[in-house]
KEGU-792597 format. One record per residue (C-alpha): residue in three letters; z, y negated, x. Coordinates in pm, whole numbers, plus 50000, padded with zeros to 5 digits. Layout:
KEGU-792597
@res ALA; c3 Z; c2 Y; c1 X
...
//
This chain:
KEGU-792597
@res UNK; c3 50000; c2 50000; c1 50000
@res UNK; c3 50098; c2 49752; c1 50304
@res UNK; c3 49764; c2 49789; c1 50416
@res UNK; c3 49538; c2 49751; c1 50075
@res UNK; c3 49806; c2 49426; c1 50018
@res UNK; c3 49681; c2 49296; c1 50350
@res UNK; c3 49336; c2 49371; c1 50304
@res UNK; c3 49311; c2 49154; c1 49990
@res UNK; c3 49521; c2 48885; c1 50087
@res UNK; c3 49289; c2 48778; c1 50346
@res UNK; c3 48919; c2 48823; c1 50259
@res UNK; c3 48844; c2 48447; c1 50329
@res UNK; c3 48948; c2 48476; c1 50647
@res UNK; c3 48801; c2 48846; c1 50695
@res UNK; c3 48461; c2 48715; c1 50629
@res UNK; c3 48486; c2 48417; c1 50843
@res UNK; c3 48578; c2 48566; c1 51112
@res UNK; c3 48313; c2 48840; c1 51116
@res UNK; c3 48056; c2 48538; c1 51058
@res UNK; c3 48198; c2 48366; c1 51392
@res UNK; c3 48227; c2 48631; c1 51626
@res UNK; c3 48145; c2 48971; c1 51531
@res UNK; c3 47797; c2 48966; c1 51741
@res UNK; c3 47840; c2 48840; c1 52062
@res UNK; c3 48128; c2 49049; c1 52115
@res UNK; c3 47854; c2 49283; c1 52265
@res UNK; c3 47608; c2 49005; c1 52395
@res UNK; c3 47407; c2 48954; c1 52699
@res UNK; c3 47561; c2 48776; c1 53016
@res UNK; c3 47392; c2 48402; c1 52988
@res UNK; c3 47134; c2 48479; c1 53318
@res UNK; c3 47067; c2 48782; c1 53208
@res UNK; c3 46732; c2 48955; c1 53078
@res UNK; c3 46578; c2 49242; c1 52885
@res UNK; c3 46253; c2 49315; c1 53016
@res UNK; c3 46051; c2 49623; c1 52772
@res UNK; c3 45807; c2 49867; c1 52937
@res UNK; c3 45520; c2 49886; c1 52745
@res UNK; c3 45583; c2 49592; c1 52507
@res UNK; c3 45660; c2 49322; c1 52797
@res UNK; c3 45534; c2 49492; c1 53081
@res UNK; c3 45256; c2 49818; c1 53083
@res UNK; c3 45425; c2 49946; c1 53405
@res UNK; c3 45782; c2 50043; c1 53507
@res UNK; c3 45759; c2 49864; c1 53895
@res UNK; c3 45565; c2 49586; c1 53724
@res UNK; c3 45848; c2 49530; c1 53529
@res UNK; c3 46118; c2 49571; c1 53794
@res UNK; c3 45873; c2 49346; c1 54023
@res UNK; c3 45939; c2 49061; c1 53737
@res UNK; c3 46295; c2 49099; c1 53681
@res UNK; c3 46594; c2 48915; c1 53881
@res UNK; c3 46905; c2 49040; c1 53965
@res UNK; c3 47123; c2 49102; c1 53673
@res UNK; c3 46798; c2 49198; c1 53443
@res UNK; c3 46744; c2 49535; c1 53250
@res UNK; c3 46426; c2 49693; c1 53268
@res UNK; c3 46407; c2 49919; c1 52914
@res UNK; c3 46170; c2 50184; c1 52934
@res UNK; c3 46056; c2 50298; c1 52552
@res UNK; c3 45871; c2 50664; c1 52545
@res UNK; c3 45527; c2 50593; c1 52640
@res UNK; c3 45253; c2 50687; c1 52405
@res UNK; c3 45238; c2 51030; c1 52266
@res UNK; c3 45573; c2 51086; c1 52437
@res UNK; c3 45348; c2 51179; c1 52765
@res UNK; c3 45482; c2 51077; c1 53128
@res UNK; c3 45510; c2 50768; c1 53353
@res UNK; c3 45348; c2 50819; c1 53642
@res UNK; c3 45498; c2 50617; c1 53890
@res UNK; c3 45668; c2 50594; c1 54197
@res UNK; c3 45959; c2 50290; c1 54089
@res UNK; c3 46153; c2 50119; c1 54391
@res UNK; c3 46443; c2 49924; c1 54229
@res UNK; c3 46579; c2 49582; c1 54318
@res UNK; c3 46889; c2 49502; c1 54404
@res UNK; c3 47093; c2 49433; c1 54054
@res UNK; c3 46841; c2 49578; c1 53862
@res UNK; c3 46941; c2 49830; c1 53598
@res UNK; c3 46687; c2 50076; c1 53431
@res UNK; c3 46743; c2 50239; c1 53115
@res UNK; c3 46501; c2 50531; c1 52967
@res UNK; c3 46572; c2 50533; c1 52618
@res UNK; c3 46463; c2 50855; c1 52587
@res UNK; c3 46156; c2 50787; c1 52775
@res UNK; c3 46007; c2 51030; c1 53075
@res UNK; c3 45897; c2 50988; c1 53411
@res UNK; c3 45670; c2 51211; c1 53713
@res UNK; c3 45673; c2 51097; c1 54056
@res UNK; c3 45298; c2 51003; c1 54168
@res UNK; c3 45180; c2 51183; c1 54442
@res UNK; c3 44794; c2 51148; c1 54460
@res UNK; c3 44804; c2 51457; c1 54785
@res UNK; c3 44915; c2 51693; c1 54549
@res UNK; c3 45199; c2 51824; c1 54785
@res UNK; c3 45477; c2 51711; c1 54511
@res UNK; c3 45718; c2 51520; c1 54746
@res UNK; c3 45719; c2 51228; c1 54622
@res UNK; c3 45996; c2 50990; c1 54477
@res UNK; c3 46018; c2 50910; c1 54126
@res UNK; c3 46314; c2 50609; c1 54165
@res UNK; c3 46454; c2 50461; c1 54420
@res UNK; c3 46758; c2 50314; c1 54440
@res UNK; c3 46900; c2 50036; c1 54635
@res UNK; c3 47214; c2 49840; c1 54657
@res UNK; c3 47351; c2 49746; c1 54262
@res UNK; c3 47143; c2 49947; c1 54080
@res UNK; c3 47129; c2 50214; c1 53810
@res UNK; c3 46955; c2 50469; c1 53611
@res UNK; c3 47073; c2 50531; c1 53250
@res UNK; c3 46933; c2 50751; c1 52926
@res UNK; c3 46560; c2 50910; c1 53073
@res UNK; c3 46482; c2 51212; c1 52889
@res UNK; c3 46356; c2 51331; c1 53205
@res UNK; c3 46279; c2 51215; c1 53559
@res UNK; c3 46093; c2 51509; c1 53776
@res UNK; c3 46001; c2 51470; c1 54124
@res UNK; c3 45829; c2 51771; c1 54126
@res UNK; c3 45907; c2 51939; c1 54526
@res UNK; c3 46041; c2 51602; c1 54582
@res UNK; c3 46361; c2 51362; c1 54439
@res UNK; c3 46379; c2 51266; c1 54102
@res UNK; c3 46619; c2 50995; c1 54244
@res UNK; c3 46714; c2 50890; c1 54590
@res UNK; c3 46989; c2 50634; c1 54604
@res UNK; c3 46989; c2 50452; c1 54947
@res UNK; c3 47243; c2 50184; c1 54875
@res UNK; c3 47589; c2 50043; c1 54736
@res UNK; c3 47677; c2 50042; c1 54377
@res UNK; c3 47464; c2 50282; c1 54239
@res UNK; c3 47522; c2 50435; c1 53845
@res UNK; c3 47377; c2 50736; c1 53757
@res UNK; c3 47426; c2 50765; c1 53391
@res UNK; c3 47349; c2 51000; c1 53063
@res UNK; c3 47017; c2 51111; c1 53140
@res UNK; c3 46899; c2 51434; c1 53001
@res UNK; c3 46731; c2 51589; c1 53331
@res UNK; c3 46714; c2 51521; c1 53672
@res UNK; c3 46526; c2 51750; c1 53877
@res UNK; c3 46687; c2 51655; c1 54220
@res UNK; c3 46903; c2 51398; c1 54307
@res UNK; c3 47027; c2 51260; c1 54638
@res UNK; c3 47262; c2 51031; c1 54751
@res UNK; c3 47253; c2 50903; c1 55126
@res UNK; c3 47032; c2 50941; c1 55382
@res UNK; c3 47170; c2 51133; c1 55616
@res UNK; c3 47403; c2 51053; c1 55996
@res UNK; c3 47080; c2 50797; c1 56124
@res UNK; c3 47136; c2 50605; c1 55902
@res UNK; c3 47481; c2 50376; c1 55775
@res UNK; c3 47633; c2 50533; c1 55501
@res UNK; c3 47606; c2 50493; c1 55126
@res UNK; c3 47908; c2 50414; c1 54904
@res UNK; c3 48024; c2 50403; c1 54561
@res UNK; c3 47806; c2 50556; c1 54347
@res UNK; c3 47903; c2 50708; c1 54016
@res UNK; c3 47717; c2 51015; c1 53872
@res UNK; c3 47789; c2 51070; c1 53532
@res UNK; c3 47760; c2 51236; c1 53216
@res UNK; c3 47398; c2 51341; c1 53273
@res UNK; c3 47327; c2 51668; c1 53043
@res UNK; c3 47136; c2 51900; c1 53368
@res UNK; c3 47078; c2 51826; c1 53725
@res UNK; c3 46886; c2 52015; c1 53871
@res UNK; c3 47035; c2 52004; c1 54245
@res UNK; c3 47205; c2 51715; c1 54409
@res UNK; c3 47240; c2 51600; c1 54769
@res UNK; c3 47511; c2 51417; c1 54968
@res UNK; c3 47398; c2 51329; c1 55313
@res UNK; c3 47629; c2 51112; c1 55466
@res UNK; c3 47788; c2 50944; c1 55086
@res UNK; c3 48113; c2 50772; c1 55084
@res UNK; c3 48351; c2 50759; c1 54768
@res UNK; c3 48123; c2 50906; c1 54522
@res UNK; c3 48200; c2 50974; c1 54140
@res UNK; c3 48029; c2 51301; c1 54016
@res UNK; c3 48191; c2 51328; c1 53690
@res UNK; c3 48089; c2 51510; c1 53350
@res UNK; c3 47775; c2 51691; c1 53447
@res UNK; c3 47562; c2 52000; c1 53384
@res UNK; c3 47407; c2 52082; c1 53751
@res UNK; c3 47187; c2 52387; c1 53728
@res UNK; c3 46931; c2 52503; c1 53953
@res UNK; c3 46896; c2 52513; c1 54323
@res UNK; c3 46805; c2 52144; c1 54549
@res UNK; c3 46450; c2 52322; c1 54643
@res UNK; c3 46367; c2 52601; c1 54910
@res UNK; c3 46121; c2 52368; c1 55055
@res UNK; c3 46398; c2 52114; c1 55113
@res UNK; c3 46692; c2 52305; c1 55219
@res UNK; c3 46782; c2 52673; c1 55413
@res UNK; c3 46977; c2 52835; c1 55278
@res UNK; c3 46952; c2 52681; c1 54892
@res UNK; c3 47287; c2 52604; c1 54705
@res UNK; c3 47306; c2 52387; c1 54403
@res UNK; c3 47465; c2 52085; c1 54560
@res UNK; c3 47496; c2 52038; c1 54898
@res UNK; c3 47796; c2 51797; c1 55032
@res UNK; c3 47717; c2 51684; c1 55414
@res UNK; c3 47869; c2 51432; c1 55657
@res UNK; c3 48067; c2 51296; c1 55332
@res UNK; c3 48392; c2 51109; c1 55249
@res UNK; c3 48575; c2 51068; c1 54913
@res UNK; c3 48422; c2 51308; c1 54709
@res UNK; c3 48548; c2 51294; c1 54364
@res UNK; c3 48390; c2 51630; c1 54175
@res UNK; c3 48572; c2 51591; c1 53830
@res UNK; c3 48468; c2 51767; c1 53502
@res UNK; c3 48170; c2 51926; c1 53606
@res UNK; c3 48024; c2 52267; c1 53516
@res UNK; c3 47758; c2 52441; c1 53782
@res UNK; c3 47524; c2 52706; c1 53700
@res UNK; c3 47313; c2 52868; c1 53931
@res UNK; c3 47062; c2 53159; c1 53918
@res UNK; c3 47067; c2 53338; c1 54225
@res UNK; c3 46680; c2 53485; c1 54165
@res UNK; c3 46550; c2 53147; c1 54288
@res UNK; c3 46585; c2 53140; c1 54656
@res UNK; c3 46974; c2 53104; c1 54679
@res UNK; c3 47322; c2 53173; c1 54618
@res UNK; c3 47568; c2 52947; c1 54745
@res UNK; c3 47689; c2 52665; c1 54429
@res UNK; c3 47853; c2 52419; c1 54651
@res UNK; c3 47794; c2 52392; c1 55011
@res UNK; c3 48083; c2 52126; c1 55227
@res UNK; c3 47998; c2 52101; c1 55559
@res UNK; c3 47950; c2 51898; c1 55893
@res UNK; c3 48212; c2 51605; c1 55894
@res UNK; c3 48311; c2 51594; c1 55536
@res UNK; c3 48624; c2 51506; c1 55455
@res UNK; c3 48853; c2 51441; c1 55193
@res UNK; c3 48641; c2 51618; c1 54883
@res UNK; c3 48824; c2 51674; c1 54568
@res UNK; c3 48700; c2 51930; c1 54287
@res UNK; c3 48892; c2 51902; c1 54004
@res UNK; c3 48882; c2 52064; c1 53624
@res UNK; c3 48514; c2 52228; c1 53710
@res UNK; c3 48315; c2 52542; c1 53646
@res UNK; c3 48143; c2 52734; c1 53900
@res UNK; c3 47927; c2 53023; c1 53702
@res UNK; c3 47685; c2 53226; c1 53877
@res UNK; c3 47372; c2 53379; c1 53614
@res UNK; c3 47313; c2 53751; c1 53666
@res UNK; c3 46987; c2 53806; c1 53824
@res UNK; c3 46740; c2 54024; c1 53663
@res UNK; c3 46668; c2 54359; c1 53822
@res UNK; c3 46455; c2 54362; c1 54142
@res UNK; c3 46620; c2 54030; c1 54246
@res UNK; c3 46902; c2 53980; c1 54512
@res UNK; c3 47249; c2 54027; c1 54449
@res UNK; c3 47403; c2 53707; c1 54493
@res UNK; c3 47709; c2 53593; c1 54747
@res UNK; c3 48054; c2 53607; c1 54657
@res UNK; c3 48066; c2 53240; c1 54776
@res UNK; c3 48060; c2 52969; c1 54465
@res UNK; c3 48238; c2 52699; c1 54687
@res UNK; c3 48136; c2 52752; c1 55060
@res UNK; c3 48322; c2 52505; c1 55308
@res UNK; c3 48205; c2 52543; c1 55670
@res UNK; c3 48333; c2 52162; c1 55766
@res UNK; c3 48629; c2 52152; c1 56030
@res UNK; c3 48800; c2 51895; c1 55857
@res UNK; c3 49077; c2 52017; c1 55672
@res UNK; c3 49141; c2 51774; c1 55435
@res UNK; c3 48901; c2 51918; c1 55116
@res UNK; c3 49129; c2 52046; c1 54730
@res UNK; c3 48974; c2 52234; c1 54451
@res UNK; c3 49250; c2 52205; c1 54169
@res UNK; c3 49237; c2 52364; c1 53809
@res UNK; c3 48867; c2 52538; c1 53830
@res UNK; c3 48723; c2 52814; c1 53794
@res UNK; c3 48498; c2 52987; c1 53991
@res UNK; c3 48262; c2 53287; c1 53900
@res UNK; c3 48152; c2 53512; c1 54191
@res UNK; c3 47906; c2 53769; c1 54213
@res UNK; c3 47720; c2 53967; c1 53938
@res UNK; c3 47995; c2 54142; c1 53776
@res UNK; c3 48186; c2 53814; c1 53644
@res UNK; c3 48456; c2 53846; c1 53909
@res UNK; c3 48603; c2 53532; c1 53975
@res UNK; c3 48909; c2 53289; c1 53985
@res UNK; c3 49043; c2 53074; c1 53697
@res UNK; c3 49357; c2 52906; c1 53798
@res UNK; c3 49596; c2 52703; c1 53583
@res UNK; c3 49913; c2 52564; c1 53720
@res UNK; c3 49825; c2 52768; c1 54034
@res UNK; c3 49830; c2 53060; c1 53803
@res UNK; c3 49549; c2 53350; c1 53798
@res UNK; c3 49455; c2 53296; c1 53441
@res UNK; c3 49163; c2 53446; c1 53365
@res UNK; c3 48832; c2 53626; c1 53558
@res UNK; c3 48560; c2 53470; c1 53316
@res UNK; c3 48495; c2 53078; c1 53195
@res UNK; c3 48326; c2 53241; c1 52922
@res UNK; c3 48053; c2 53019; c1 52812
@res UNK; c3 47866; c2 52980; c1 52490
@res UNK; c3 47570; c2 53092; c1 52709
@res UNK; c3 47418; c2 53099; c1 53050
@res UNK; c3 47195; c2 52862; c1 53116
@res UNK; c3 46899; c2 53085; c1 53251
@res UNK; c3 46629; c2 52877; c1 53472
@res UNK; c3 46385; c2 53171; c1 53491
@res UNK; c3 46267; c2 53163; c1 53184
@res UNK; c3 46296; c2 52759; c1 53146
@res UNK; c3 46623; c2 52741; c1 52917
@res UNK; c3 46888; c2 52537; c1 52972
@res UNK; c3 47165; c2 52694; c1 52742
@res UNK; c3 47474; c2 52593; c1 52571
@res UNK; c3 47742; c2 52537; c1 52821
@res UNK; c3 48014; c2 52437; c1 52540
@res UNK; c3 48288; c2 52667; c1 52585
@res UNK; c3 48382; c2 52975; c1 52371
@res UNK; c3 48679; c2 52960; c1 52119
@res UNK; c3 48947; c2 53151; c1 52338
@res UNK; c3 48801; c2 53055; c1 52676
@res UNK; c3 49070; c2 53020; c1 52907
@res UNK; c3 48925; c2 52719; c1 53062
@res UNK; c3 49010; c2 52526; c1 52692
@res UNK; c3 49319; c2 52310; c1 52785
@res UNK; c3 49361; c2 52442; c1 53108
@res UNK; c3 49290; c2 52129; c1 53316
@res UNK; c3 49451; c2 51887; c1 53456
@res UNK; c3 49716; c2 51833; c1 53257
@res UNK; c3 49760; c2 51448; c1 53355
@res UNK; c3 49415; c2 51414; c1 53201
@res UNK; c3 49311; c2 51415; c1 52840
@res UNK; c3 49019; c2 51537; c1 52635
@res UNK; c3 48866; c2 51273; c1 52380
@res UNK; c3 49120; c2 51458; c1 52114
@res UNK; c3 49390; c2 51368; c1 52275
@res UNK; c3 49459; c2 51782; c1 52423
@res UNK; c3 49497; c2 51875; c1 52786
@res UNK; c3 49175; c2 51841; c1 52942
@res UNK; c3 48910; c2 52179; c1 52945
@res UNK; c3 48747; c2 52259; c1 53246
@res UNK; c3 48400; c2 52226; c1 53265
@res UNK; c3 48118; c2 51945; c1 53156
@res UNK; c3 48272; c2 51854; c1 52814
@res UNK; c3 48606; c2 51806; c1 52882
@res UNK; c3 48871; c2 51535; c1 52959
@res UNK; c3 48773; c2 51122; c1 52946
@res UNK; c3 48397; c2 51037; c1 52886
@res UNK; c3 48404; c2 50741; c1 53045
@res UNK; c3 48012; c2 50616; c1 53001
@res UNK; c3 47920; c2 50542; c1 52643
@res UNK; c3 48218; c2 50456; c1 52530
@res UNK; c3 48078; c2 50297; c1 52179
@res UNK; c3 48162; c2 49943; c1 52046
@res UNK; c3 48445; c2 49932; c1 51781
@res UNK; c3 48303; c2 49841; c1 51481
@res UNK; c3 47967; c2 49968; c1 51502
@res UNK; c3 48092; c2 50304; c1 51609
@res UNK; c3 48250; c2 50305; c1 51288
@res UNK; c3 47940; c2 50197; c1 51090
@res UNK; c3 47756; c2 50495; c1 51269
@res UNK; c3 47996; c2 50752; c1 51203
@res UNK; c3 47968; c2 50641; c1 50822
@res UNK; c3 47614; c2 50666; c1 50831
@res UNK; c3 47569; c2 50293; c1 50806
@res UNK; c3 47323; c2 50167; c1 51096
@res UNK; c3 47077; c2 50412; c1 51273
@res UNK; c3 47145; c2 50582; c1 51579
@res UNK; c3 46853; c2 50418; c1 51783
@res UNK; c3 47029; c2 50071; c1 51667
@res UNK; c3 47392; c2 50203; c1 51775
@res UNK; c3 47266; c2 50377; c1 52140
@res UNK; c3 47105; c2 50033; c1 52221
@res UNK; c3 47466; c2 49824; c1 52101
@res UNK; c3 47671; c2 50074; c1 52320
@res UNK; c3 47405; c2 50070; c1 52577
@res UNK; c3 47435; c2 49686; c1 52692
@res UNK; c3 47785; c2 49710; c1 52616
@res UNK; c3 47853; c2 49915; c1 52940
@res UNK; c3 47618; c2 49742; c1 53114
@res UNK; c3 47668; c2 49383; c1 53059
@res UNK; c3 48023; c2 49316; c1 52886
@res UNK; c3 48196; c2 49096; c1 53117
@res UNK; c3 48634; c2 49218; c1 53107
@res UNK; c3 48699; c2 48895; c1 52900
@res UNK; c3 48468; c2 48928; c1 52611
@res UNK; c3 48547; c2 49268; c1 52643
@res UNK; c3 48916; c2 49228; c1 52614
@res UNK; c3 48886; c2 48950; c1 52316
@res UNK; c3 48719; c2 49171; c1 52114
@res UNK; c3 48979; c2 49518; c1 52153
@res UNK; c3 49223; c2 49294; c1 52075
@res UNK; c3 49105; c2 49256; c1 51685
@res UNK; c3 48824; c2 49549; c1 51673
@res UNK; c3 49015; c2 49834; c1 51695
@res UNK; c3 49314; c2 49754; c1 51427
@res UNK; c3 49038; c2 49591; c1 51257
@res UNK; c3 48863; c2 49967; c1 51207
@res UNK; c3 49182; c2 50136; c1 51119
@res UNK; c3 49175; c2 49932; c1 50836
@res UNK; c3 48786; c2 49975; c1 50758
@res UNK; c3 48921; c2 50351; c1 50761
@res UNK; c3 49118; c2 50257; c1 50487
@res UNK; c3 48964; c2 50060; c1 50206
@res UNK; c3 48545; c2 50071; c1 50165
@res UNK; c3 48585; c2 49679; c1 50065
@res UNK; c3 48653; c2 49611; c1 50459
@res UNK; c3 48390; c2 49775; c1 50546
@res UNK; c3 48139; c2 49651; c1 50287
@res UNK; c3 48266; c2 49344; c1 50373
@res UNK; c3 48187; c2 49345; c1 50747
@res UNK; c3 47859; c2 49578; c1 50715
@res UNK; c3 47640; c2 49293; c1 50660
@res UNK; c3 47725; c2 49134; c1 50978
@res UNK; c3 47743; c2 49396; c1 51153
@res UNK; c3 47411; c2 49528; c1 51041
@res UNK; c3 47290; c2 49198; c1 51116
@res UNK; c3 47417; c2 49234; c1 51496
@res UNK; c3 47315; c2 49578; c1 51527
@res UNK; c3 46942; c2 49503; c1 51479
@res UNK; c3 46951; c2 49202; c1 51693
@res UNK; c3 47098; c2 49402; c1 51976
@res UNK; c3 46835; c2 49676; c1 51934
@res UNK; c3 46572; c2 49419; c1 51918
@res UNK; c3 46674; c2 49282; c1 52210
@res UNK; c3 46692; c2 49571; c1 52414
@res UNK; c3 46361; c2 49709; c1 52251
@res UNK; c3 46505; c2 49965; c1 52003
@res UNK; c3 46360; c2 49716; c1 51718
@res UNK; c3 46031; c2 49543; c1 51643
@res UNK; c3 46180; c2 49277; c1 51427
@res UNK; c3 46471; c2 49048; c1 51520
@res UNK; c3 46776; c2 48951; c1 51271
@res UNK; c3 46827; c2 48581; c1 51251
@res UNK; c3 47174; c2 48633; c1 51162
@res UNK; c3 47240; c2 48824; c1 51418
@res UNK; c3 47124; c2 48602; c1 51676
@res UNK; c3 47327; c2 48358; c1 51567
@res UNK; c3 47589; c2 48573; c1 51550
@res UNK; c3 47496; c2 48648; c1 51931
@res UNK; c3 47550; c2 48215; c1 51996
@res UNK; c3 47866; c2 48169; c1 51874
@res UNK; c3 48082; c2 48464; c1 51894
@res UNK; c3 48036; c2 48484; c1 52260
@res UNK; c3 48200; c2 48182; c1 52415
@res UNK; c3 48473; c2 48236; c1 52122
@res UNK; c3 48527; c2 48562; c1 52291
@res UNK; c3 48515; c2 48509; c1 52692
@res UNK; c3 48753; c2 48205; c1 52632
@res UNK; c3 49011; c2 48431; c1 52444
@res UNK; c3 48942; c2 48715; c1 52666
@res UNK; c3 49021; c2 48487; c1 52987
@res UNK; c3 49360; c2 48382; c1 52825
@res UNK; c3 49472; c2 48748; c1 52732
@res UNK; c3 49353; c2 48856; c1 53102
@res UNK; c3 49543; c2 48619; c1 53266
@res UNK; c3 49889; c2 48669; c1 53080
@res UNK; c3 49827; c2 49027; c1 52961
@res UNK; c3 49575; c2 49170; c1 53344
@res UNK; c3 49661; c2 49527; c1 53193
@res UNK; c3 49413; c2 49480; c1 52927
@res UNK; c3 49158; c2 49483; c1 53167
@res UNK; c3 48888; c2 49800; c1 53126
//
């Protein structure tokens, strides 16, 4: 009753409010811009080659849902963001070693259905700051290039639904958090052929990840540490070897093979599968719990599947993570791809709710959460916590708060996806929703920050 009594009492100032500053709770940075491959720009570089640090490059699907062919270098501070789109390396010899992105200092790659190098990287990061984000499939990725060369540091790899091999060559504190990596890094690349290969690196942090290998395709070894890495922490993971078909070799007993000197590398609350017979380790509380991860199914790269990775009912890798770490639910973290914090695409308050009531379309609410994480400065940011999220418990609770707020929100919605080329018409409330909320916002936000700093994302 409190909370229909509160509801009514103030739906003057309920309206206002959304009118004022609902929208640019989730708006651009002033100097930055949203360039659109094909609608701006027909090419992915020619769009990077026009945009300034600070700019997103969108990439829609290109006609008939067919390829890019392109070999992209990044700028510095540019961010690129697939949208579901798909990109081939070009390679006019035909060997298949070619680049499809490269990455230097400030960059990142976010959302491609699928970025395929062919022999060659999907994705080479060669400097600072690099985000790796929720793309669908990466055929090789690598990070660093090698002891030559200084070496590259903080880069964050995460939440991207397969990998198919990944490379640190001389990487320094590196996020690899929430991922599917399947596959091998490529015979014609690397002797013997694990799926992820950690060398001359420092500050590993291997979090939440599940690793599937078939052992018919040139290799065995899941994880190989060596030379001078140090320091290399693999937490709440999977390690789940496929059993090879008859007439192929018998894999290793080796999911996690260290051959560095350097002492200093932890594997906490995993669980590794060895051999063909499912023997294997799954510790809890540095307890023997369990000889199987048991997963929904094997991911099986012979035959081109990818599988379901989710974890059985009964596993004994459900809520047997961390236990200072929490799945979205609010339960002890599972091992494995899906479980504990998903820290990229966290969704906006409000339209979050709108989208789990079926009230704005999911193209409009990937594109809101999508600039969110890329551009939300901690002010604005913090401003708009501070009323969004009791604001939704009480859309929760009566349908007149939330048919109150859906036209400005819907408004917002379509401007945002508009602007980052999810829509082909604009919202002119939304924009100027997008004019005034903002300063509203970063002005509160810089207030709260200053007397409250542990609101800060």
């Amino acid at each position: 009753m409190r909370y229909g009594g509160c509801v009514f009492a103030c739906r003057r100032w309920l309206a206002v409010g959304m009118l004022l500053v609902l929208g640019g709770v989730l708006a651009p940075t002033a100097d930055a811009s949203v360039l659109v491959v094909p609608r701006d720009y027909p090419t992915i570089q020619s769009a990077v080659n026009g945009a300034l640090d600070g700019d997103t490059v969108v990439v829609l699907p290109a006609p008939g849902n067919t390829y890019y062919i392109e070999n992209v270098v990044l700028k510095a501070g540019v961010t690129l963001v697939g949208y579901g789109a798909r990109l081939s390396a070009y390679d006019p010899s035909g060997y298949g070693d070619k680049t499809a992105i490269t990455c230097p200092a400030r960059t990142g790659v976010i959302g491609f259905k699928e970025i395929t190098g062919l022999r060659g990287f999907s994705i080479s990061v060669v400097g600072n700051n690099v985000r790796i984000y929720g793309n669908k499939k990466v055929s090789r990725l690598t990070v660093g290039s090698g002891s030559s060369s200084p070496p590259v540091r903080s880069v964050q790899i995460e939440q991207n639904a397969e990998i198919d091999g990944l490379i640190l060559n001389n990487a320094q504190v590196v996020l690899v958090k929430n991922n599917l990596i399947s596959g091998h890094i490529s015979p014609f690349i690397l002797s013997p052929n694990p799926s992820i290969l950690i060398r001359d690196s420092q500050r590993v942090n291997f979090i939440n990840n599940t690793v599937v290998q078939d052992p018919s395709i040139y290799g065995d070894n899941e994880m190989v540490i060596e030379g001078s890495s140090q320091s290399i922490a693999v937490r709440n993971s999977i390690f789940q070897t496929i059993d090879p078909p008859s007439g192929y070799p018998r894999p290793s007993d080796i999911a996690v093979n260290v051959t560095t000197s350097y002492p200093i590398i932890g594997l906490w609350y995993s669980a590794l599968r060895k051999g063909v017979a499912g023997q294997g380790l799954i510790m809890k509380d540095g307890n023997l719990i369990g000889t199987d991860c048991q997963l929904v199914s094997l991911p099986t790269v012979f035959v081109g599947g990818t599988g379901d990775v989710h974890l059985k009912a009964g596993s004994p890798c459900i809520d047997a993570g961390d236990p200072n770490v929490e799945d979205q639910d609010g339960t002890r973290s599972d091992m494995g791809t899906f479980g504990g914090e998903q820290t990229y695409f966290k969704p906006t308050v409000i339209c979050t709710e709108l989208y789990h009531q079926g009230l704005i379309p999911e193209a409009w609410f990937v594109a809101d959460s999508t600039y969110a994480n890329l551009q939300i400065d901690p002010a604005t940011r913090a401003a708009y916590l501070a009323w969004a999220q009791p604001f939704v418990r009480l859309m929760q609770r009566s349908r007149w708060v939330t048919a109150a707020v859906r036209p400005f929100a819907v408004a917002w919605a379509k401007h945002m996806a508009y602007v980052m080329g999810a829509s082909p018409d604009d919202s002119a409330l939304g924009r100027f929703l997008d004019t005034t909320g903002v300063p509203l916002h970063r002005a509160i936000g810089k207030h709260l920050l200053l007397h409250q700093p542990a609101l800060l994302p």
